[in-house]
C-alpha positions in Angstrom: 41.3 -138.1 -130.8 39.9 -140.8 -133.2 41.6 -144.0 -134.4 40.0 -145.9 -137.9 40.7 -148.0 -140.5 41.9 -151.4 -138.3 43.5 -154.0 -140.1 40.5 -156.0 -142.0 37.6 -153.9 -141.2 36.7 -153.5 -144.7 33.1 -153.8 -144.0 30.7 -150.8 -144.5 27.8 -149.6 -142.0 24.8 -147.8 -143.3 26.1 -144.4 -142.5 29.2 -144.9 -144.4 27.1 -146.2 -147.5 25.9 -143.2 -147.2 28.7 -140.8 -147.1 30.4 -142.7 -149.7 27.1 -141.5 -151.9 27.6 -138.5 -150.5 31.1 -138.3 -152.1 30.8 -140.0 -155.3 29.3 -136.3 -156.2 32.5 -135.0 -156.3 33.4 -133.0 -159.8 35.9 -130.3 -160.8 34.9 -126.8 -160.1 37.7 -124.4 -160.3 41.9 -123.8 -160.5 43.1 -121.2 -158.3 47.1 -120.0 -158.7 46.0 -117.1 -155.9 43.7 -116.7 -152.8 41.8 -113.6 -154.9 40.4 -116.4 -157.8 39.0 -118.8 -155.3 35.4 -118.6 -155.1 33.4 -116.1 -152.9 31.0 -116.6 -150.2 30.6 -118.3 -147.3 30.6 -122.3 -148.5 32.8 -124.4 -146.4 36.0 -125.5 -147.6 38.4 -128.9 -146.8 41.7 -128.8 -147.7 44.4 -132.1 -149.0 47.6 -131.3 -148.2 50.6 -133.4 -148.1 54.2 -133.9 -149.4 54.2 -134.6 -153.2 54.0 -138.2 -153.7 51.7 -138.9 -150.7 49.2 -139.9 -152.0 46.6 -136.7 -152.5 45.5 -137.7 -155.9 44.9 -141.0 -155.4 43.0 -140.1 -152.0 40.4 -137.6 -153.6 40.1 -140.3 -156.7 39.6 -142.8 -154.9 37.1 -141.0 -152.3 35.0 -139.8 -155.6 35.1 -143.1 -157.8 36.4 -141.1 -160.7 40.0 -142.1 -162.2 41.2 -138.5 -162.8 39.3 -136.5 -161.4 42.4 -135.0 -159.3 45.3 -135.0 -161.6 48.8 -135.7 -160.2 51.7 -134.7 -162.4 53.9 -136.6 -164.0 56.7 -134.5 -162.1 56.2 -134.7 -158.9 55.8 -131.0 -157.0 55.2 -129.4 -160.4 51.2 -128.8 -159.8 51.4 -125.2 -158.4 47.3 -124.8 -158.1 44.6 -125.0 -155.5 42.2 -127.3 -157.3 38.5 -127.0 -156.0 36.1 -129.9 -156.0 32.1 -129.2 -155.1 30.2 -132.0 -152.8 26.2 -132.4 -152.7 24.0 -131.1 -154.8 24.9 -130.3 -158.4 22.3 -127.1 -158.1 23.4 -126.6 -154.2 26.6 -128.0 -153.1 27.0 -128.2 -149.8 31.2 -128.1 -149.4 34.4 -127.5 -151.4 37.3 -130.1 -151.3 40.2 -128.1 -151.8 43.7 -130.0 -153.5 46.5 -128.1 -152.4 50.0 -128.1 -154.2 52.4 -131.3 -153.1 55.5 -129.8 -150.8 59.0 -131.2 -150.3 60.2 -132.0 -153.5 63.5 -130.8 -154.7 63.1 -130.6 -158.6 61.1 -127.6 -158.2 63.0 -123.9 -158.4 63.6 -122.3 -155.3 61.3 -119.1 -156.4 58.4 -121.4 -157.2 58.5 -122.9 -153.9 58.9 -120.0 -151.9 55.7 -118.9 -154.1 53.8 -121.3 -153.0 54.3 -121.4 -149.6 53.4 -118.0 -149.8 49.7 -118.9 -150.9 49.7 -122.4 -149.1 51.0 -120.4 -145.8 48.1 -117.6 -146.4 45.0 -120.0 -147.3 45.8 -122.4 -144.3 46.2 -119.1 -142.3 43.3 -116.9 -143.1 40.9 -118.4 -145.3 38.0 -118.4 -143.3 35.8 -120.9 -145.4 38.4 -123.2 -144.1 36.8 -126.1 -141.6 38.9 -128.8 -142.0 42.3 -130.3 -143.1 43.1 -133.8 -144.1 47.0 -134.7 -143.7 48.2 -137.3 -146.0 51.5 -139.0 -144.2 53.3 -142.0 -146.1 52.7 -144.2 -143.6 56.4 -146.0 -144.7 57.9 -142.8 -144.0 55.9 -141.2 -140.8 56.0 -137.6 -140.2 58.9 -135.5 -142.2 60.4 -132.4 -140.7 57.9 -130.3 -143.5 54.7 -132.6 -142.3 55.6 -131.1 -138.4 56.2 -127.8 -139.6 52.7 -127.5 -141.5 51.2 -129.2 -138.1 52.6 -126.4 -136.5 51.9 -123.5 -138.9 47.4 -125.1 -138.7 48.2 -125.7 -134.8 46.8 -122.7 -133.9 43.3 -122.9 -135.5 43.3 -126.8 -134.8 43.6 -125.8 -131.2 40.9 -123.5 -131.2 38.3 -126.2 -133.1 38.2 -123.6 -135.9 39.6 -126.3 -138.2 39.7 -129.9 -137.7 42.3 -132.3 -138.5 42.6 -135.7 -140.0 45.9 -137.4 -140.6 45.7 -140.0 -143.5 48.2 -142.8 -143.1 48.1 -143.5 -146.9 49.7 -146.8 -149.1 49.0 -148.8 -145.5 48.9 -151.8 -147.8 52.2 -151.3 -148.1 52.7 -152.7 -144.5 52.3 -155.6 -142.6 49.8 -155.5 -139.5 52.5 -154.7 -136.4 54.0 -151.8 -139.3 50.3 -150.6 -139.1 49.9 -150.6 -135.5 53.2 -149.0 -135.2 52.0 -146.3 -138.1 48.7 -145.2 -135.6 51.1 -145.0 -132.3 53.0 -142.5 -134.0 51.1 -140.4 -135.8 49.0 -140.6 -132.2 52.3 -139.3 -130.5 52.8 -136.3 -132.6 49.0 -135.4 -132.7 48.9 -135.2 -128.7 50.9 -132.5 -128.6 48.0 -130.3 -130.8 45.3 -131.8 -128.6 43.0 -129.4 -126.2 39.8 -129.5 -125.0 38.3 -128.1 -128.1 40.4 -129.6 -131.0 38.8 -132.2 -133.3 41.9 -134.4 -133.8 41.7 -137.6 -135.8 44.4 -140.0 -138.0 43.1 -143.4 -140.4 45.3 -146.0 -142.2 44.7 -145.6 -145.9 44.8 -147.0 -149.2 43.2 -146.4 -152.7 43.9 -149.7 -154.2 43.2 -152.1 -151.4 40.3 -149.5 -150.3 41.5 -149.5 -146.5 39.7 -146.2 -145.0 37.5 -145.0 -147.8 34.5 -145.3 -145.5 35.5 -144.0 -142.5 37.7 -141.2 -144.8 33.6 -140.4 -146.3 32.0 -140.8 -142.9 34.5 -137.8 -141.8 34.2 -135.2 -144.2 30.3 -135.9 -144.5 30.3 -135.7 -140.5 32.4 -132.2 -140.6 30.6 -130.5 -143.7 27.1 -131.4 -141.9 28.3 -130.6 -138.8 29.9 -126.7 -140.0 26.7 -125.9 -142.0 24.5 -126.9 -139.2 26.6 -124.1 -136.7 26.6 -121.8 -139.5 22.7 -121.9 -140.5 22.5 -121.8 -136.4 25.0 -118.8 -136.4 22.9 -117.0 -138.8 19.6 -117.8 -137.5 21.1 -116.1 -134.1 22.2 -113.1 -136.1 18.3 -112.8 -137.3 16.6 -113.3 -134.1 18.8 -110.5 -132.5 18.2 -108.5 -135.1 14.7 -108.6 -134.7 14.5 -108.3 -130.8 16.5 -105.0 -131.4 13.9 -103.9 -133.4 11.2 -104.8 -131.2 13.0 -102.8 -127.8 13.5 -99.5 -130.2 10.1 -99.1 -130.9 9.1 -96.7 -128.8 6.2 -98.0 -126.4 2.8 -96.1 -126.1 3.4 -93.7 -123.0 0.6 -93.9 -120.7 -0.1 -89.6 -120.2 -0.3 -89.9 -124.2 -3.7 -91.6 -123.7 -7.0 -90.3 -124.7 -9.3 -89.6 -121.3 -11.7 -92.1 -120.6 -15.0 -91.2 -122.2 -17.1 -92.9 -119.1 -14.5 -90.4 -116.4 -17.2 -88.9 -114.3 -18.1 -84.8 -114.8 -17.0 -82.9 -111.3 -19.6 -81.6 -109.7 -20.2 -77.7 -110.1 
């Protein structure tokens, strides 16, 4: 389990330079209201989830260097889209940053909440471009009962190291150094009880306008997109070589009675 972002370390190493290049690519690509619009094929994707006023806009704004690049409504828990953003290469990108709708706010009607849990539940469940999650937490408020519950609902393919997880501790300027130390201990509490041997667990203080945790925030995603294209170029390259060592054992092999006699054999004697 990883720790970041302490109190003052505001200055940035080489690799984090880089990331943060690596991120200021960010642009729009798509809105989704259902699983069947997103994109197909096999590009990863990393999901922002939180409770509406979090703090996900400001993240993924922030993390970009673009103003409004994510939009956050005026009305809290009224944006009811999946919102794709493509990373890398404008002619190849290399990963999807995926901004899920905001949870936990009342003013929304009941049948366009249970909606979107519906599609929240399914593309946290089963979309398989899926490699990572980043958690934004009020780091005032801690964990809410609907922040466990999601923790929960992921736990299984956190455990397995199908999809990793980073907690966000966002508007940390918001506390003093002892609130922030106290921040990390907990959200550290509640992610040991999703920790095994092969889960990538991890949890940052945050914050857009004092820029606490933009470069390790960068460093993360750029580590975890490398790091899941790398296992799947290695997944298919495996795929290919055992294809071609099946067709190399079917060929049938040149039987030995199907030879033609040796010209130089010998003539019996008569």
């Amino acid at each position: 389990m990883t720790e970041s972002s302490r109190p003052g370390a505001n200055a940035l190493s080489d690799s984090a330079k880089t990331a943060l290049g690596w991120a200021h690519t960010a642009r729009f690509l798509t809105t989704a209201s259902q699983l069947v619009h997103l994109p197909e094929g096999d590009l990863g994707e990393i999901a922002f989830v939180g409770r509406s006023n979090a703090g996900k806009s400001t993240a993924i704004n922030t993390l970009a260097q673009r103003r409004q690049l994510a939009f956050a409504s005026k009305t809290p828990g009224r944006t009811q889209h999946i919102n794709l953003f493509a990373m890398g290469p404008k002619d190849a990108p290399d990963t999807y940053l995926a901004d899920l709708p905001g949870y936990g706010f009342a003013s929304v009607e009941r049948s366009a909440k249970l909606r979107w849990q519906k599609v929240m539940a399914d593309y946290l469940e089963v979309r398989r471009n899926l490699h990572g999650v980043v958690l934004m937490v009020d780091s005032r408020l801690g964990f809410t009962p609907l922040d466990k519950q999601l923790l929960e609902f992921i736990a299984p393919r956190v455990g397995t190291g199908e999809v990793k997880l980073l907690v966000l501790l966002t508007k940390a300027d918001k506390l003093n150094k002892r609130e922030q130390a106290a921040s990390l201990a907990s959200a550290q509490e509640v992610l040991a009880d999703l920790a095994t041997d092969a889960s990538d667990l991890g949890m940052l203080l945050f914050s857009g306008p004092k820029q606490v945790g933009v470069g390790d925030l960068a460093e993360t995603l750029y580590g975890w997109t490398h790091a899941h294209n790398a296992a799947a170029a290695a997944a298919v390259s495996a795929v290919a070589t055992g294809d071609a060592a099946g067709d190399a054992a079917a060929s049938p092999a040149a039987d030995a009675t199907d030879l033609p006699a040796d010209p130089a054999e010998p003539l019996s004697p008569v």
